[in-house]
KOLDRENPA-417777 format. One record per atom (N, C-alpha, C, CB): atom name; x, z, y. Coordinates in nm, 4 decimals. Last residue first. Glycine has a CB too. Example, Ala and Ser with C-alpha at 12.3 -4.5 7.8 and 13.67 -1.06 7.14 Angstrom:
FISE   fiza         px         pz         py
FISE      N     1.2850     0.7080    -0.2250
FISE     CA     1.3670     0.7140    -0.1060
FISE      C     1.2900     0.7870     0.0030
FISE     CB     1.4084     0.5725    -0.0598
FISE      N     1.3190     0.7800    -0.5690
FISE     CA     1.2300     0.7800    -0.4500
FISE      C     1.3200     0.7800    -0.3300
FISE     CB     1.1308     0.9046    -0.4473
***
This chain:
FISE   fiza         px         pz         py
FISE      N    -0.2754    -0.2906    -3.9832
FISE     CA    -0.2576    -0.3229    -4.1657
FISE      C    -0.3152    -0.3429    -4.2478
FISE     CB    -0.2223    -0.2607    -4.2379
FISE      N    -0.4144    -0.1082    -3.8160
FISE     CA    -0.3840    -0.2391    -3.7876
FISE      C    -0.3153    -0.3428    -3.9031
FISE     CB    -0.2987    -0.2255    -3.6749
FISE      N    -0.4834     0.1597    -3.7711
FISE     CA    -0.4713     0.1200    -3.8533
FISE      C    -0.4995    -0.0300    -3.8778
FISE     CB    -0.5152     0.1938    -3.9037
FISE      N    -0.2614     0.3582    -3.5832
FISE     CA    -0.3700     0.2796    -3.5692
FISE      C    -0.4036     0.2447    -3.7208
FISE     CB    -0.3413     0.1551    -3.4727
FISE      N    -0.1193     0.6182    -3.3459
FISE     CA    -0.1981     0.6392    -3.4616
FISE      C    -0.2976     0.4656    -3.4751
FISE     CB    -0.3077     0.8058    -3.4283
FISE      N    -0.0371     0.6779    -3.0541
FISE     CA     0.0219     0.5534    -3.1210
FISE      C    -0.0522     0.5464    -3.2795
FISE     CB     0.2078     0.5699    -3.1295
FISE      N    -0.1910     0.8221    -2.8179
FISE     CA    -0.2520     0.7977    -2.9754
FISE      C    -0.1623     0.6972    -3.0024
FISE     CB    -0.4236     0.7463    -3.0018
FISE      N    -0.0888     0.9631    -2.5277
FISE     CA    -0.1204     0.7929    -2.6164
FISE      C    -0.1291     0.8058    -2.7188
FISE     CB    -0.0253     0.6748    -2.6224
FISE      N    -0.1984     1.1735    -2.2587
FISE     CA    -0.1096     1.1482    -2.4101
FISE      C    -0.2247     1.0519    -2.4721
FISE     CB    -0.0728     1.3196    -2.5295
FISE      N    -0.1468     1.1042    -1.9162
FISE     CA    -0.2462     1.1875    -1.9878
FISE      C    -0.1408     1.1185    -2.1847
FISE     CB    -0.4840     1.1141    -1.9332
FISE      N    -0.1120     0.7705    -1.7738
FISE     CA    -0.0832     0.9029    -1.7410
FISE      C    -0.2006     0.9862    -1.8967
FISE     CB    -0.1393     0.9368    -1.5338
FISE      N     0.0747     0.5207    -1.8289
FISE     CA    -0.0110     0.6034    -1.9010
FISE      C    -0.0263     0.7269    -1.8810
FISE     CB     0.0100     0.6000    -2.0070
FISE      N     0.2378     0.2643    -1.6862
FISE     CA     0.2330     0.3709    -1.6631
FISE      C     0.0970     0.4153    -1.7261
FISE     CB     0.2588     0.3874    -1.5327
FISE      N     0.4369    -0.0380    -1.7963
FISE     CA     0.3525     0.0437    -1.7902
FISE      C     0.3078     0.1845    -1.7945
FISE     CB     0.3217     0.0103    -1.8325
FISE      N     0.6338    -0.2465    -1.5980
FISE     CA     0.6487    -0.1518    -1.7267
FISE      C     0.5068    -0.1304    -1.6964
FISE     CB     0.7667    -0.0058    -1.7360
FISE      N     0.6913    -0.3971    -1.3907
FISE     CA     0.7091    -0.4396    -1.5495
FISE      C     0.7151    -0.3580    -1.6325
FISE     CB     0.8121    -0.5048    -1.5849
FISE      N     0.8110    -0.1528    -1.1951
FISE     CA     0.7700    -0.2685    -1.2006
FISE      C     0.7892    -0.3288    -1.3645
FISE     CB     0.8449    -0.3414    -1.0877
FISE      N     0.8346     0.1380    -1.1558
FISE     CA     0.7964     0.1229    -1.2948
FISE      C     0.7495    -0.0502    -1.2760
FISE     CB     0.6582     0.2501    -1.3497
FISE      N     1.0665     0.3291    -0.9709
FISE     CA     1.0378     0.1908    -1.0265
FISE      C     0.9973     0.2076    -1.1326
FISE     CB     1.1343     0.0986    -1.0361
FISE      N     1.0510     0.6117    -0.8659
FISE     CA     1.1144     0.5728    -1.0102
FISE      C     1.0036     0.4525    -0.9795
FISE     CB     1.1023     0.6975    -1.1783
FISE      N     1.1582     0.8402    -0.5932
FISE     CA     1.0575     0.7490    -0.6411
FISE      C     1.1181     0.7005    -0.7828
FISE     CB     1.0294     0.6234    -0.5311
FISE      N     1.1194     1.1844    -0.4929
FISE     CA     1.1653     1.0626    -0.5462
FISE      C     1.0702     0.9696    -0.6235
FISE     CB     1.2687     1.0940    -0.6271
FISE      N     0.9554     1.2570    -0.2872
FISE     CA     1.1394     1.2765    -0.2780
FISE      C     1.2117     1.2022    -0.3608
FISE     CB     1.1994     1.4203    -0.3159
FISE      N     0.7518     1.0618    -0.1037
FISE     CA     0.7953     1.1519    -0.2211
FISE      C     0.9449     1.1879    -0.2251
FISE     CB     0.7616     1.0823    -0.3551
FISE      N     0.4594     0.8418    -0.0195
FISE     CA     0.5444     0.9106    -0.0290
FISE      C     0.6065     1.0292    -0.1285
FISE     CB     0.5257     0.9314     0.0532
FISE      N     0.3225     0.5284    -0.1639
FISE     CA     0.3131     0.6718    -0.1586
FISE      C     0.4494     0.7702    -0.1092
FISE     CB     0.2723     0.7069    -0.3016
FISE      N     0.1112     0.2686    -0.0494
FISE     CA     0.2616     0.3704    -0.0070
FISE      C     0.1709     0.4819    -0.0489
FISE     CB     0.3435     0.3823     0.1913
FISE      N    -0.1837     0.2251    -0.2307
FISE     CA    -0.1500     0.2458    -0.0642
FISE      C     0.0336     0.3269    -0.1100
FISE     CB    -0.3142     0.4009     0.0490
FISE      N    -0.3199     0.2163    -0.4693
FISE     CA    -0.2354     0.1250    -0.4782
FISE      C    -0.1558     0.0878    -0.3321
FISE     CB    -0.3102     0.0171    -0.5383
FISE      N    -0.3168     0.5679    -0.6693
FISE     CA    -0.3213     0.4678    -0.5268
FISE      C    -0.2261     0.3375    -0.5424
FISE     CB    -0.2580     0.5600    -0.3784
FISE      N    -0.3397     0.8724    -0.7665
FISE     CA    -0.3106     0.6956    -0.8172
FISE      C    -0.3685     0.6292    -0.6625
FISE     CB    -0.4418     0.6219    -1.0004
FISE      N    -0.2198     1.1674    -0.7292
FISE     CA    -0.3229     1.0384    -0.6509
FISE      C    -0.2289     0.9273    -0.7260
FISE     CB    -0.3252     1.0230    -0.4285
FISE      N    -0.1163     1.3948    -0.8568
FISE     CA    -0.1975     1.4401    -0.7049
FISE      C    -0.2792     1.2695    -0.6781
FISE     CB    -0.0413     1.4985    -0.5307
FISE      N    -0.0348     1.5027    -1.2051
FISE     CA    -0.0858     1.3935    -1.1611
FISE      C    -0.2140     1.4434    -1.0087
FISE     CB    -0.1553     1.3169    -1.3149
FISE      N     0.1442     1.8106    -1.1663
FISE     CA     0.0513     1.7654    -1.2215
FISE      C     0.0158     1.5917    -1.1410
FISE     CB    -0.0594     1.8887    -1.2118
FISE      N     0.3608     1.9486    -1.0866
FISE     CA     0.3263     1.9068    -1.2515
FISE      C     0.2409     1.8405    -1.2484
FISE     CB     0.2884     2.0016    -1.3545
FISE      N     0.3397     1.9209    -0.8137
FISE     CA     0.3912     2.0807    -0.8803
FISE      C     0.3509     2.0220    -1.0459
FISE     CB     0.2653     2.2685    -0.8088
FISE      N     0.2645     1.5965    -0.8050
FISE     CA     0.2730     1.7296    -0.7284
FISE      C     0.2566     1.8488    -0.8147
FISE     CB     0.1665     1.7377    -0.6194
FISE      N     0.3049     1.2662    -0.8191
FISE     CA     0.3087     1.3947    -0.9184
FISE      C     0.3387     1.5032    -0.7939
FISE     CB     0.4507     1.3888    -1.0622
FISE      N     0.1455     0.9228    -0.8096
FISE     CA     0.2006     1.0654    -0.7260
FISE      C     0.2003     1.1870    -0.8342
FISE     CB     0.0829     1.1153    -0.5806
FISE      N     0.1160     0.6091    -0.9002
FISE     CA     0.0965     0.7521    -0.9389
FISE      C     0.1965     0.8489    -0.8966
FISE     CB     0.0885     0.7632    -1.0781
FISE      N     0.0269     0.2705    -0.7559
FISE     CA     0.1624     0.4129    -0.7498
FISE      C     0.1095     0.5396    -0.8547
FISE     CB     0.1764     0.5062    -0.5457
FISE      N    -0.0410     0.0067    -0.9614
FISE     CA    -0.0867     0.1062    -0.8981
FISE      C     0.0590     0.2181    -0.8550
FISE     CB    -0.2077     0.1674    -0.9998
FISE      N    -0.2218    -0.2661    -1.1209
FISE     CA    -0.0698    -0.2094    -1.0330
FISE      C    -0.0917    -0.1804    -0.9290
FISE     CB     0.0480    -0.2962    -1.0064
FISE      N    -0.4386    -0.1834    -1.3996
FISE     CA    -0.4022    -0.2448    -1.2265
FISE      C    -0.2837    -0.1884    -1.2099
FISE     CB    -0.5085    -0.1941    -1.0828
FISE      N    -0.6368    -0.1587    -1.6304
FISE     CA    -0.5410    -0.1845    -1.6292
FISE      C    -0.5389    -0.2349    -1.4296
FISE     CB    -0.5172    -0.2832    -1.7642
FISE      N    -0.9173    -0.0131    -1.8876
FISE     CA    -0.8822    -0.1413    -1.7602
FISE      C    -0.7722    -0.1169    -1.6860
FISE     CB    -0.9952    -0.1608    -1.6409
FISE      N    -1.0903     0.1503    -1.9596
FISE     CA    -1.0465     0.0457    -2.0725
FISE      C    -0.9563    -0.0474    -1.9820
FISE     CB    -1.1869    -0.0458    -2.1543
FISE      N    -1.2216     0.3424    -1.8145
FISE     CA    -1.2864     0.2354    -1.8045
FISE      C    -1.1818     0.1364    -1.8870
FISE     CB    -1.3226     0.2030    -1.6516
FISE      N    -1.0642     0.5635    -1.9322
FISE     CA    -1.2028     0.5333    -1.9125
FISE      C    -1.2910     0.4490    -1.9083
FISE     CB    -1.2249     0.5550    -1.8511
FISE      N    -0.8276     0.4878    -1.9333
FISE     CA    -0.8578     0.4861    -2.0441
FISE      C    -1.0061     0.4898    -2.0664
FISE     CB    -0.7922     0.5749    -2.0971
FISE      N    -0.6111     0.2708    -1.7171
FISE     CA    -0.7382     0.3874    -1.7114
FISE      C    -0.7916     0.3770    -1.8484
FISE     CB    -0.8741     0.3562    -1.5901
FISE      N    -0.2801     0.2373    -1.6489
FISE     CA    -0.3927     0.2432    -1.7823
FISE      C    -0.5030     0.3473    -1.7410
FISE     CB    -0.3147     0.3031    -1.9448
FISE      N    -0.0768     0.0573    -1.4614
FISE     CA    -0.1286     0.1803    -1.4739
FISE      C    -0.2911     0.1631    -1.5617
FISE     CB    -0.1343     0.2449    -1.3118
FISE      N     0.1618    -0.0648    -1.3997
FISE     CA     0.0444    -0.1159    -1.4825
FISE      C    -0.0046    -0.0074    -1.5006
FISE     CB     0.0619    -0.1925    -1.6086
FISE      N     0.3865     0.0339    -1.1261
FISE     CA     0.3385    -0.0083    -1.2776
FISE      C     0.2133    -0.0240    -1.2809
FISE     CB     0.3657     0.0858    -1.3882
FISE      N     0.4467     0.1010    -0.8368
FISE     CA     0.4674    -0.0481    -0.8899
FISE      C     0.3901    -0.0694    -1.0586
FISE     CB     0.6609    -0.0770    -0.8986
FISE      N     0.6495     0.4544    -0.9037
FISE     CA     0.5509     0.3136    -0.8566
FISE      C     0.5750     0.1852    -0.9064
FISE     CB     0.5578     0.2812    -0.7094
FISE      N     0.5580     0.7423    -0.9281
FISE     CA     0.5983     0.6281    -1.0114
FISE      C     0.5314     0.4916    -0.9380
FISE     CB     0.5423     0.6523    -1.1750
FISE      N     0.7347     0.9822    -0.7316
FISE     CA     0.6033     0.8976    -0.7594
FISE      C     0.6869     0.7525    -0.8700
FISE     CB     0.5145     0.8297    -0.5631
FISE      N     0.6895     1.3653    -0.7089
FISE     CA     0.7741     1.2309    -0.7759
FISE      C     0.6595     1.0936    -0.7648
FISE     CB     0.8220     1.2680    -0.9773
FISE      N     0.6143     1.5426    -0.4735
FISE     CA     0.7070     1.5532    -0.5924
FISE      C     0.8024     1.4225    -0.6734
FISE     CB     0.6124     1.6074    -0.6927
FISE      N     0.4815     1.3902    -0.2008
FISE     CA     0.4872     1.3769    -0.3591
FISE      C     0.6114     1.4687    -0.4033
FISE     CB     0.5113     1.2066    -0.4124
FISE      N     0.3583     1.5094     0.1108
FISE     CA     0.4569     1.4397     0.0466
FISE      C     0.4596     1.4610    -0.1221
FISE     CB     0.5881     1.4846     0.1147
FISE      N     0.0956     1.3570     0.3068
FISE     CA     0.1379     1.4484     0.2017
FISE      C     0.2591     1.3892     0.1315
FISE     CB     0.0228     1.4755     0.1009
***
């Protein structure tokens, strides 16, 4: 299968299980198609080495003060 877009190489955030791996994430017609840490194909790819990938919306809201 070919991807829409894939982000690869990043730190990818499961929020479920609280826990963190370097992983690809595939995008097909909008939407998140497969986290995998296997080649992903795609038309385009975007390097996320040293960064981190958060799929779904981040609460920057804390109260750490």
């Amino acid at each position: 299968m070919t991807h829409d877009l894939v982000f690869c190489g990043g730190n990818v955030v499961d929020t479920r299980t609280k826990t963190s791996r370097i992983a690809n994430v595939a995008v097909k017609n909008g939407k998140i198609s497969c986290i995998s840490e296997q080649l992903l194909f795609s038309y385009r790819i975007i390097d996320m080495r040293g960064k981190w990938v958060c799929p779904g919306f981040i609460d920057t809201h804390s109260h750490l003060d």
